[in-house]
C-alpha positions as a printed NumPy array, in Angstrom:
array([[  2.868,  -9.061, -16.87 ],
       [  5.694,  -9.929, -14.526],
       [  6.898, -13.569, -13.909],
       [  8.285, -14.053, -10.683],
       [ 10.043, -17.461,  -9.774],
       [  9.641, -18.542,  -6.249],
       [ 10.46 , -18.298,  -3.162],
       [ 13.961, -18.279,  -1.719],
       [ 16.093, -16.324,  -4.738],
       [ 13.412, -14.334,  -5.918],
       [ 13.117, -10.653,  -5.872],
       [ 10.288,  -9.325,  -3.812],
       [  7.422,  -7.46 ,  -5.167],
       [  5.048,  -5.216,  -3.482],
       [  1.569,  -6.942,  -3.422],
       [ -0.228,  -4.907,  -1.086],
       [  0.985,  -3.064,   2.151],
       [  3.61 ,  -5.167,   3.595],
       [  2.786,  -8.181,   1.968],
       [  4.996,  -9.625,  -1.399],
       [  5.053, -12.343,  -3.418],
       [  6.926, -14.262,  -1.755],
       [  5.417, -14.41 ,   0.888],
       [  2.675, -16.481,  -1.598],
       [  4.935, -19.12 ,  -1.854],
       [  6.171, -19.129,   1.536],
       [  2.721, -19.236,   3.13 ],
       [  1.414, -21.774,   0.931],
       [  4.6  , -24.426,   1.552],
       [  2.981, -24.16 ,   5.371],
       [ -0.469, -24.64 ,   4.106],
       [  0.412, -27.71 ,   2.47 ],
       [  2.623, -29.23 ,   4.994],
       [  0.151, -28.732,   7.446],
       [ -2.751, -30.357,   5.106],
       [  0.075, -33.389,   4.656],
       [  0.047, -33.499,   8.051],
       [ -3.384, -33.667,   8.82 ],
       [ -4.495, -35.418,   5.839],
       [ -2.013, -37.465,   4.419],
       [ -0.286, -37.472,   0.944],
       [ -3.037, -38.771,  -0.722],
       [ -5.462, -35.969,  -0.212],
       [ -2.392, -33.762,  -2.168],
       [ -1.376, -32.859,  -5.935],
       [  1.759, -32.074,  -4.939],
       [  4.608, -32.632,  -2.459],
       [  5.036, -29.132,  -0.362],
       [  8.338, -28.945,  -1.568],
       [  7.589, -29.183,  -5.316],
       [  5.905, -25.971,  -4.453],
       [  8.514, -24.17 ,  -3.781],
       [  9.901, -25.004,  -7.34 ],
       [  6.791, -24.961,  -9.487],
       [  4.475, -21.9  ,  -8.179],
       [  4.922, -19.067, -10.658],
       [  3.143, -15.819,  -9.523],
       [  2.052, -13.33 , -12.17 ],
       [  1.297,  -9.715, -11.691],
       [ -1.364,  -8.437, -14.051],
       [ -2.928,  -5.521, -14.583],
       [ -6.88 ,  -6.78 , -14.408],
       [ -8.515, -10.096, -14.231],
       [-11.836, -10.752, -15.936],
       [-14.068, -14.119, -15.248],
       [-16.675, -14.738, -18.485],
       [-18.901, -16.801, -17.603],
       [-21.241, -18.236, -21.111],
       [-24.58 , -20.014, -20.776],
       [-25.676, -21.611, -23.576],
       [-30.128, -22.351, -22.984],
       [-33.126, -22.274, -25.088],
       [-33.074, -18.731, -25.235],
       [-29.819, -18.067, -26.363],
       [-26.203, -17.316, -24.943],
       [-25.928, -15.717, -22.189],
       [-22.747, -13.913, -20.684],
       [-22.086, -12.834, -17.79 ],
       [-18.696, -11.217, -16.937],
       [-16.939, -10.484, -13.155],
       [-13.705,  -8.665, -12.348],
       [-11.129, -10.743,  -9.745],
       [ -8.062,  -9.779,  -7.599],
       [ -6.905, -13.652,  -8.638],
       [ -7.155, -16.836, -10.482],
       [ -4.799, -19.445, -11.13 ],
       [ -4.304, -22.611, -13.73 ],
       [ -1.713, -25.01 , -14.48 ],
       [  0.951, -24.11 , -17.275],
       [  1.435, -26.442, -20.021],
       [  4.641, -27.164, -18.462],
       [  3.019, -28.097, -14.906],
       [  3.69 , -25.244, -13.113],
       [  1.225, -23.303, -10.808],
       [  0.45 , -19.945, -12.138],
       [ -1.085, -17.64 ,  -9.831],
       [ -2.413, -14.164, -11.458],
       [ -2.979, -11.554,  -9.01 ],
       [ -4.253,  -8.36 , -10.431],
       [ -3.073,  -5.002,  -9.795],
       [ -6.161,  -3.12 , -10.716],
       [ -8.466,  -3.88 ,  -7.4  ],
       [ -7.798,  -4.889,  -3.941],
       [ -6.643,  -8.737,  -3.109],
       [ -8.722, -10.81 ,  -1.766],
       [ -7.031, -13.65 ,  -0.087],
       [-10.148, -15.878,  -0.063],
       [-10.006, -15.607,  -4.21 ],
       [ -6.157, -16.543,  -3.885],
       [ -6.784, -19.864,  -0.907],
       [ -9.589, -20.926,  -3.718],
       [ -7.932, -20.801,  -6.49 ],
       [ -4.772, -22.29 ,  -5.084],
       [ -6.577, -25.303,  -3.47 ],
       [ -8.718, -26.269,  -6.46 ],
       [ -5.185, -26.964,  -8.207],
       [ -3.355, -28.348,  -5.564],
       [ -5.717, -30.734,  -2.875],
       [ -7.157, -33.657,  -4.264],
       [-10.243, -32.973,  -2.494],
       [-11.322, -29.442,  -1.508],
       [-13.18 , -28.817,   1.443],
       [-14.64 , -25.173,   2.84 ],
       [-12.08 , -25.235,   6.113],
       [ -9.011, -26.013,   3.917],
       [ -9.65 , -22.347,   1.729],
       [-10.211, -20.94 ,   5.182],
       [ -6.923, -22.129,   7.035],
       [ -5.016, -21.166,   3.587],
       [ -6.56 , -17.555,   3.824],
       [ -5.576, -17.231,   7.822],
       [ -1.94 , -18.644,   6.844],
       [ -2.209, -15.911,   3.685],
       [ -3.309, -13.198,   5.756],
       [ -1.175, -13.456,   8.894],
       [  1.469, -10.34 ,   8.505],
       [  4.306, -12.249,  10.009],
       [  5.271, -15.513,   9.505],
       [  6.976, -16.309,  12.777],
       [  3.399, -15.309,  14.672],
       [  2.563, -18.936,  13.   ],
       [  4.663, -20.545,  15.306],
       [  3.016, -19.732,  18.18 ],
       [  0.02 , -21.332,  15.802],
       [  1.74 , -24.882,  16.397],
       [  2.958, -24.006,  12.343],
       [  6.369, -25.697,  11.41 ],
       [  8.696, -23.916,   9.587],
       [ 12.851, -23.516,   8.807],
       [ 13.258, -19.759,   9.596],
       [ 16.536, -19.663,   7.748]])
């Protein structure tokens, strides 16, 4: 397992392709200053900026959803692999684990990210969080009316 600090300082790590980790952090600053935007602060967690300070993303080697049912007759288990997942730290960071093992998928990543950081998740928010994750360069988002300090 790698810990990577982000965004500005960090060291960037091959993710897929052309795409680092970095650009996780990056991408999901926009996402929430557009949903602030749109939305309001209420409907977020956290500030965009406190993003940039607090989302830790962890490179691991597989990740593996159990799933338990306990019924009448008996437990039940049912077990999934996933390119990502993320939870809160004791500490209160974001910790996004993406797994090196199979392919990312992006929608996995938008989910996981939003169920921690919106108030209030709706289908359109994961979808607009997987375009902004997805879109190979960042200053193509401006044409997308997306704010952001290019420095």
């Amino acid at each position: 397992m790698r810990p990577l600090s982000l965004p500005r300082s960090c060291r960037i790590q091959e993710l897929t392709q052309d795409y680092s980790l970095a650009a996780v952090a990056e991408r999901t600053f926009l996402f929430l200053s557009e949903r602030r935007q749109q939305y309001g602060k209420g409907e977020l967690k956290h500030d965009p900026d406190w993003i940039q300070k607090h989302l830790v993303v962890l490179e691991v080697r597989s990740i593996e959803l159990v799933r338990s049912l306990n019924s009448a007759q008996g437990l039940k288990r049912s077990t999934a692999s996933a390119s990502a997942c993320a939870k809160l730290a004791p500490n209160g960071d974001v910790q996004l684990y993406i797994s090196q093992s199979i392919e990312v998928d992006f929608f996995e990543v938008a989910m996981s990210l939003n169920k921690l950081l919106l108030v209030k998740t709706r289908p359109n928010d994961a979808l607009l969080l997987l375009t902004i994750l997805q879109t190979t360069c960042v200053l193509s988002l401006s044409s997308s009316s997306f704010l952001f300090d290019s420095n």
